[in-house]
C-alpha positions as CSV (number, residue, x, y, z in Angstrom):
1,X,-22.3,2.3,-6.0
2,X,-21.9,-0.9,-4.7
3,X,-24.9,-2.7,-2.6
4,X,-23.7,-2.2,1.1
5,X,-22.6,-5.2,2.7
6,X,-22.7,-5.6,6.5
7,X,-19.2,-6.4,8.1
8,X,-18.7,-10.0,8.5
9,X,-18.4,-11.3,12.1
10,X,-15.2,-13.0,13.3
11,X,-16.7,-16.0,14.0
12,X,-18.1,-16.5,10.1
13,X,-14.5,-15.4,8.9
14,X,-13.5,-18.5,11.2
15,X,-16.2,-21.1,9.7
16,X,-15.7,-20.3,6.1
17,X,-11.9,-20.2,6.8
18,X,-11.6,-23.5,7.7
19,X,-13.7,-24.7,5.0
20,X,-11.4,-23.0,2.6
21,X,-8.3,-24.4,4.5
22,X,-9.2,-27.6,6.7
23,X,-6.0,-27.9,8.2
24,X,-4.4,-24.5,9.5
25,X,-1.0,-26.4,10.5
26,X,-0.8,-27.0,6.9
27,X,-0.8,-23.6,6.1
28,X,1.9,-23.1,8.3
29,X,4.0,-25.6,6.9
30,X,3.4,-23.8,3.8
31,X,4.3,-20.4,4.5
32,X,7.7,-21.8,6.6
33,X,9.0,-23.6,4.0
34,X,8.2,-21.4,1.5
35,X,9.8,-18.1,3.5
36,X,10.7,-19.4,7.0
37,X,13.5,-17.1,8.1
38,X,14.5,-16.1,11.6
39,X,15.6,-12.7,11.1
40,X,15.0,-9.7,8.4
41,X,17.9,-10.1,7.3
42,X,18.4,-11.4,3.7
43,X,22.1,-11.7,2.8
44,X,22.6,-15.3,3.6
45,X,18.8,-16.7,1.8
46,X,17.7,-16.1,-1.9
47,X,14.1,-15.7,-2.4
48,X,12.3,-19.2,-2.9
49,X,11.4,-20.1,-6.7
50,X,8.5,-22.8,-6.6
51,X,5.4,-20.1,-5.5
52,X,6.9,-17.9,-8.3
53,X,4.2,-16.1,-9.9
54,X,3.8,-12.5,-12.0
55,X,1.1,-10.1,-11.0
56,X,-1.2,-8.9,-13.4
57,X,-3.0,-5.7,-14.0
58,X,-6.6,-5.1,-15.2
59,X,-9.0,-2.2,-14.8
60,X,-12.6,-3.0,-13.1
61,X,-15.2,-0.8,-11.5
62,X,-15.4,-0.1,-7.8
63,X,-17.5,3.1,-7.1
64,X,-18.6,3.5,-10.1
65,X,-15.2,4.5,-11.4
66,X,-12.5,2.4,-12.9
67,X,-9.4,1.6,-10.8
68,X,-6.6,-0.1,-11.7
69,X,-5.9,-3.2,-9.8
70,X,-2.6,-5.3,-10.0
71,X,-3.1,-9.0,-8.7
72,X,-2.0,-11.7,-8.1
73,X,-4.5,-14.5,-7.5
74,X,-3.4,-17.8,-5.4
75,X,-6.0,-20.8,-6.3
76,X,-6.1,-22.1,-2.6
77,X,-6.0,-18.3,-0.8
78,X,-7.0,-18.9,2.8
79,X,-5.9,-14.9,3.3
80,X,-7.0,-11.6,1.0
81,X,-3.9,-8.7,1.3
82,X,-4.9,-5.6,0.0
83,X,-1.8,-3.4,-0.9
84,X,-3.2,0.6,-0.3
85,X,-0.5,2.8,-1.9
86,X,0.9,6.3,-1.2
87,X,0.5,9.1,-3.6
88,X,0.8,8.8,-6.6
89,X,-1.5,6.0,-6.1
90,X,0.0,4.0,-9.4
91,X,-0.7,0.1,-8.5
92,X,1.8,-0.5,-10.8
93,X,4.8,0.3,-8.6
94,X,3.9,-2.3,-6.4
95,X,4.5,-5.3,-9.0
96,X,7.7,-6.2,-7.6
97,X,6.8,-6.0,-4.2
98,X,3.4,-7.8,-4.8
99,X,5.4,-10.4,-6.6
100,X,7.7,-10.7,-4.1
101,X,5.3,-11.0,-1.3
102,X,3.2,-13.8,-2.9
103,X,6.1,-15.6,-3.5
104,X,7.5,-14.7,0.3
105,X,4.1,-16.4,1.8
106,X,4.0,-19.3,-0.4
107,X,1.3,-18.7,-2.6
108,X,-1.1,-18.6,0.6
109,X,-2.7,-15.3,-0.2
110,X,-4.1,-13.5,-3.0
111,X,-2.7,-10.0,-3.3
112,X,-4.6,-7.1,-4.6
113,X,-2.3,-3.4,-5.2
114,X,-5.4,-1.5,-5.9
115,X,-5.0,1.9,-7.6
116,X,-6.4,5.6,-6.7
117,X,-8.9,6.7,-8.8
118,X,-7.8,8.9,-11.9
119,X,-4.0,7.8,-11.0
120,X,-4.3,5.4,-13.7
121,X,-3.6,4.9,-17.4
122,X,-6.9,6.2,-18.4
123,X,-9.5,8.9,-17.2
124,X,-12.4,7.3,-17.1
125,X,-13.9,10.1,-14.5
126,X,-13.7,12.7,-17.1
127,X,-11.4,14.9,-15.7
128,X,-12.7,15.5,-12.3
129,X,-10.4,15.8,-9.9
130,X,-10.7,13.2,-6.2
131,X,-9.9,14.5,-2.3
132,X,-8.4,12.1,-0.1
133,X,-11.8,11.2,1.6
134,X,-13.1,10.2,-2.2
135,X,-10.3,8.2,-2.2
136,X,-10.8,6.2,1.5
137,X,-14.1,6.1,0.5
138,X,-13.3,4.1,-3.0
139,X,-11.2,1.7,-0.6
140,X,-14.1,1.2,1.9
141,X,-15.9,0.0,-1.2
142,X,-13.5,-2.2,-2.4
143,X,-12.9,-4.3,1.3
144,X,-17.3,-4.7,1.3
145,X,-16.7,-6.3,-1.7
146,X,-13.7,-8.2,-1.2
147,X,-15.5,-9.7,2.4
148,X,-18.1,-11.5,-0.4
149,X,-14.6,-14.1,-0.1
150,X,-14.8,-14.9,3.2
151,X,-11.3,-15.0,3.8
152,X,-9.4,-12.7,6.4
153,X,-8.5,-9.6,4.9
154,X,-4.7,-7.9,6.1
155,X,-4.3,-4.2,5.0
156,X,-0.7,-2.4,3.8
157,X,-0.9,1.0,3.7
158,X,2.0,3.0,2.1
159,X,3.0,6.1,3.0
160,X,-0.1,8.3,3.5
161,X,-2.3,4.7,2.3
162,X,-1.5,4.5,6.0
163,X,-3.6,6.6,6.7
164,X,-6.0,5.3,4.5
165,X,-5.9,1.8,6.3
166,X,-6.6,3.4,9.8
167,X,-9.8,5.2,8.1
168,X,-11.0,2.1,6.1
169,X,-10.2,0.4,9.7
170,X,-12.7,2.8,11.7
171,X,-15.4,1.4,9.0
172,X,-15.3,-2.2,9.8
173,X,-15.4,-2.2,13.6
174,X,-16.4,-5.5,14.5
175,X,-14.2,-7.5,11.9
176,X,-9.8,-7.9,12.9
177,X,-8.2,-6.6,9.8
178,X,-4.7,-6.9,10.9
179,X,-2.8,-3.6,9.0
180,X,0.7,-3.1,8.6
181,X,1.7,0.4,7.6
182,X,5.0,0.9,5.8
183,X,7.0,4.3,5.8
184,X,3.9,6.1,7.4
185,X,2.6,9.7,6.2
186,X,0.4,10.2,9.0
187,X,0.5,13.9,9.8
188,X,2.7,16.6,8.6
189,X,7.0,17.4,9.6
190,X,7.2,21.3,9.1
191,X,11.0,20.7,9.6
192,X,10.3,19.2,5.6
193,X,11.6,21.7,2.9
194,X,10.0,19.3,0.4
195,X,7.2,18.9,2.5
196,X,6.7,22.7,1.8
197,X,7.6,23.3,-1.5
198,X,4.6,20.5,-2.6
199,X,2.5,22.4,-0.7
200,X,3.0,25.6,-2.0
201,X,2.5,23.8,-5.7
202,X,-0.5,21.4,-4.5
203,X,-2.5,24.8,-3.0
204,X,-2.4,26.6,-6.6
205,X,-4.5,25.7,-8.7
206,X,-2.1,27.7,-11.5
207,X,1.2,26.1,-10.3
208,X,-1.1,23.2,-10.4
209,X,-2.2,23.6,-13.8
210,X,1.1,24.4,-15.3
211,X,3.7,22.0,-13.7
212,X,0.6,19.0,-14.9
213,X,1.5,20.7,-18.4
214,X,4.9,20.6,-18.2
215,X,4.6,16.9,-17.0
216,X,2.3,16.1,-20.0
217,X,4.8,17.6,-22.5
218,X,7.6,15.5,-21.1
219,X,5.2,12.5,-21.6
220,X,4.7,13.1,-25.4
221,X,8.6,12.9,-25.9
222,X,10.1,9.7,-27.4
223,X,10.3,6.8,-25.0
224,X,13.7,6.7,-24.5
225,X,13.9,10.5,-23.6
226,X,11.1,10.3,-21.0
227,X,12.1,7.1,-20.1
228,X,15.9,8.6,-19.2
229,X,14.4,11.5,-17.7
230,X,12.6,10.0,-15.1
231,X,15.2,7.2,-14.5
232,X,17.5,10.4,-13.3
233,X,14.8,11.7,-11.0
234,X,14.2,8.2,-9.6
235,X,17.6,7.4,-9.2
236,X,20.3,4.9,-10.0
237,X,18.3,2.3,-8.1
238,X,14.8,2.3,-9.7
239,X,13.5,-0.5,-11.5
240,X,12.5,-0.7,-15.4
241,X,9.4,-1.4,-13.8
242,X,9.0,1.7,-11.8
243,X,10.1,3.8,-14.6
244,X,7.5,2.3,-17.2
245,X,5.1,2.8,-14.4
246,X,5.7,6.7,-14.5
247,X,5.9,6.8,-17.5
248,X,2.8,5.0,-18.7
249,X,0.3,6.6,-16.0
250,X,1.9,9.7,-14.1
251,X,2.9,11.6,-17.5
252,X,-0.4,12.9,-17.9
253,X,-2.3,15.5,-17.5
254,X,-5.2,14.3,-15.7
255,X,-2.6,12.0,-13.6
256,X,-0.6,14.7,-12.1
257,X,-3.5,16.9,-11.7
258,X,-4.7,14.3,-9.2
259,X,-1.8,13.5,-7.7
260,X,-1.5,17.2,-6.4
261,X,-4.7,17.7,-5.5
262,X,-4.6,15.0,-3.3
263,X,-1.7,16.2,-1.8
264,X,-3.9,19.3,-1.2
265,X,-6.2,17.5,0.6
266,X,-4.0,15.5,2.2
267,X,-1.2,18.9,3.9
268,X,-4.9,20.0,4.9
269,X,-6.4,17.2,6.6
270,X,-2.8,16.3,8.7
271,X,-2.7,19.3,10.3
272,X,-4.7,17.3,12.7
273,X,-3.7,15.3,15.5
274,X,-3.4,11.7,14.5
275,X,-6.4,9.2,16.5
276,X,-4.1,8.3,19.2
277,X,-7.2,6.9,21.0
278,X,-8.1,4.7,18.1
279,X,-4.3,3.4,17.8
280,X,-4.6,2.2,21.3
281,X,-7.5,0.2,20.8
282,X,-6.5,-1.7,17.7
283,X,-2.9,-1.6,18.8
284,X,-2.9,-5.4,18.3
285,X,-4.3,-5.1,14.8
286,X,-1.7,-3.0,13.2
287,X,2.3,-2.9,12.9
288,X,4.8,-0.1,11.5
289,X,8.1,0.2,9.3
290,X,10.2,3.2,9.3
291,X,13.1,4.1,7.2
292,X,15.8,5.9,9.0
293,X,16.1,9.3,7.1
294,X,12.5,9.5,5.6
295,X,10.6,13.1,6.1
296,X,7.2,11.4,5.3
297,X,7.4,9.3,8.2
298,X,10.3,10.3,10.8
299,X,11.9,9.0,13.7
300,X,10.0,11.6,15.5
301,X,7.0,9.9,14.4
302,X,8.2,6.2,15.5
303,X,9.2,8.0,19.2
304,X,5.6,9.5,19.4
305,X,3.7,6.7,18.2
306,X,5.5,4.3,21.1
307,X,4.9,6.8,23.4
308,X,1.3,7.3,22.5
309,X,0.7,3.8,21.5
310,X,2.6,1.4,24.1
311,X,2.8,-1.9,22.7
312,X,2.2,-1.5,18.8
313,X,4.9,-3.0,16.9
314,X,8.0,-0.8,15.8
315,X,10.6,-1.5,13.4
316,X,13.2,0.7,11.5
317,X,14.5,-0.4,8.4
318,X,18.3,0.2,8.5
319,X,19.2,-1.6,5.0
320,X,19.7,1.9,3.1
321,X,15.9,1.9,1.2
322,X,13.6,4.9,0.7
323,X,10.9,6.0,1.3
324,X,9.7,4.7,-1.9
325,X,10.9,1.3,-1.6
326,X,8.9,0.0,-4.4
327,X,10.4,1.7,-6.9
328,X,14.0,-0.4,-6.7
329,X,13.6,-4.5,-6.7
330,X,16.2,-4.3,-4.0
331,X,13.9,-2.5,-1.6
332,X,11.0,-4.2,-2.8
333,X,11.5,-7.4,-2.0
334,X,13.3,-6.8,1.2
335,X,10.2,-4.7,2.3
336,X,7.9,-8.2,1.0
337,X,10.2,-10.3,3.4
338,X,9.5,-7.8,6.6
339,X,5.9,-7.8,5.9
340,X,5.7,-11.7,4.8
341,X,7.4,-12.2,8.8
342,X,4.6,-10.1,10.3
343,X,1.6,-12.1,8.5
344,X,3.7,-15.5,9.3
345,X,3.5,-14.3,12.8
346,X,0.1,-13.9,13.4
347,X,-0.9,-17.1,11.4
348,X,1.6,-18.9,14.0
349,X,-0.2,-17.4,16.8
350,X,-3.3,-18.2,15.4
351,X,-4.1,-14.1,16.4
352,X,-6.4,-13.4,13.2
353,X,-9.1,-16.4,13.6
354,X,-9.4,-16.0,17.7
């Protein structure tokens, strides 16, 4: 484990922010002219080319266990984003969204898409299997030792790593993490046929066992037929990079094993009432996309959250993207361009050093 690292106080995040980046004017300028639109809407502007940079992938240690991180590192950051993905928790189906998003804020931030344990290329926990608390807790460790930086930190939680960035939220109290959570998975639709059906598979430890099999045999086909396979599944839109993603680190054994049993974890802790009371209080912290026709995160769920949560912000993406937006380039980057107007927006009102 880690040493523990006490939160950092506002005011240090201030002092060693303007250290980093003298001028904060000048990081405006930065991100304006580097992704300075007026509305979400990305038919008339192409995506600027001079803060163009590929994110890379390496494995490190955070826990004791290896994760998969997939960066991309800015030499003058004056912000840390932490991308927190849904489940499968493959950082790799961020890259184009991660790339994207650098290149949307102008090379102002580094950006980290850090990867759930065991959901990786390699099982480097030897073949244990990690709950959805195991894996909030792995991201708690990861933000103590991202604060060593001293650079704010903004949190994007997809799908249910939404409901990871509220819990690694709850943790850090007296520091403003500002969190944006995309396509929420915050507590369970029982109108959801697929909703049920993974259940029914993620509570058995036999369908479990045998549908992890069945994805490892596909794995050990040919390239080009497990490659075609999961193209179909994905659909017409998915990337190359999505499908070398699934293929490379969800067509395993171990992999899929995890992925379910998270899922386990996940149908049982959702049965609860979300933290409305919690919302309220960091309503000024955190933001939320929702697509129109997603069962993860329905409209129900964006009428119940501005009921419960006056005031948080509220958008619905209307562009025709899923729920897994980071699987097409389309949908990743304009997903990166929503989120890049949110983070402009606070740095222009100065919210996250007040």
């Amino acid at each position: 484990m880690p040493p523990s690292i006490s939160p950092i106080t506002l005011s240090s995040i201030r002092c060693n922010f303007r250290l980093s980046c003298p001028i904060l004017p000048q990081l405006k300028r930065r991100m304006k002219s580097a992704a300075g639109y007026k509305s979400c809407s990305m038919d008339d502007e192409e995506l600027p080319s001079t803060y163009r940079k590929r994110a890379t992938a390496r494995n490190c240690l955070v826990s004791g266990f290896s994760t998969e991180l997939l960066e991309v590192e800015s030499e003058e950051a004056s912000l840390n984003v932490v991308v927190i993905p849904g489940n499968p928790g493959v950082a790799s189906f961020y890259k184009d969204f991660v790339e994207a998003l650098y290149e949307q804020l102008g090379g102002c931030a580094s950006i980290t898409a850090i990867g759930h344990i065991s959901h990786s290329r390699q099982d480097m926990a030897y073949g244990r299997m990690f709950s959805l608390q195991e894996q909030i807790n792995h991201k708690v460790a990861f933000i103590k030792e991202l604060q060593n930086k001293h650079l704010p930190i903004i949190l994007i939680g997809h799908s249910i790593g939404s409901y990871v960035c509220i819990e690694v939220l709850k943790r850090f109290p007296e520091q403003e993490i500002f969190s944006i959570f995309l396509y929420p998975f915050l507590t369970l639709n029982t109108s959801s046929s697929t909703q049920y059906m993974i259940g029914v598979l993620a509570r058995s430890s036999l369908l479990s066992a045998t549908f992890s099999c069945l994805v490892a045999l596909l794995g050990s086909f040919p390239a080009r037929i497990s490659g075609a396979v999961v193209s179909r599944i994905l659909g017409p839109s998915c990337s190359t990079t999505a499908v070398d993603a699934a293929c490379t680190c969800l067509m395993k054994y171990h992999t899929m094993r995890n992925v379910l049993f998270m899922a386990k974890t996940e149908f049982d802790k959702l049965t609860e009432e979300p933290d409305w009371r919690f919302m309220k209080e960091k309503k000024k912290q955190i933001a939320f996309l929702f697509g129109v026709d997603d069962h993860w995160g329905p409209l129900s769920l964006f009428e119940e959250i501005s009921r419960q949560v006056p005031g948080a912000p509220l958008s619905i993406e209307r562009e025709g993207h899923t729920h897994s937006f980071s699987c097409s380039e389309a949908g990743s980057i304009w997903v990166a361009h929503h989120v890049a107007n949110l983070i402009k927006s606070r740095v222009s009102n100065q919210e996250l050093w007040r």
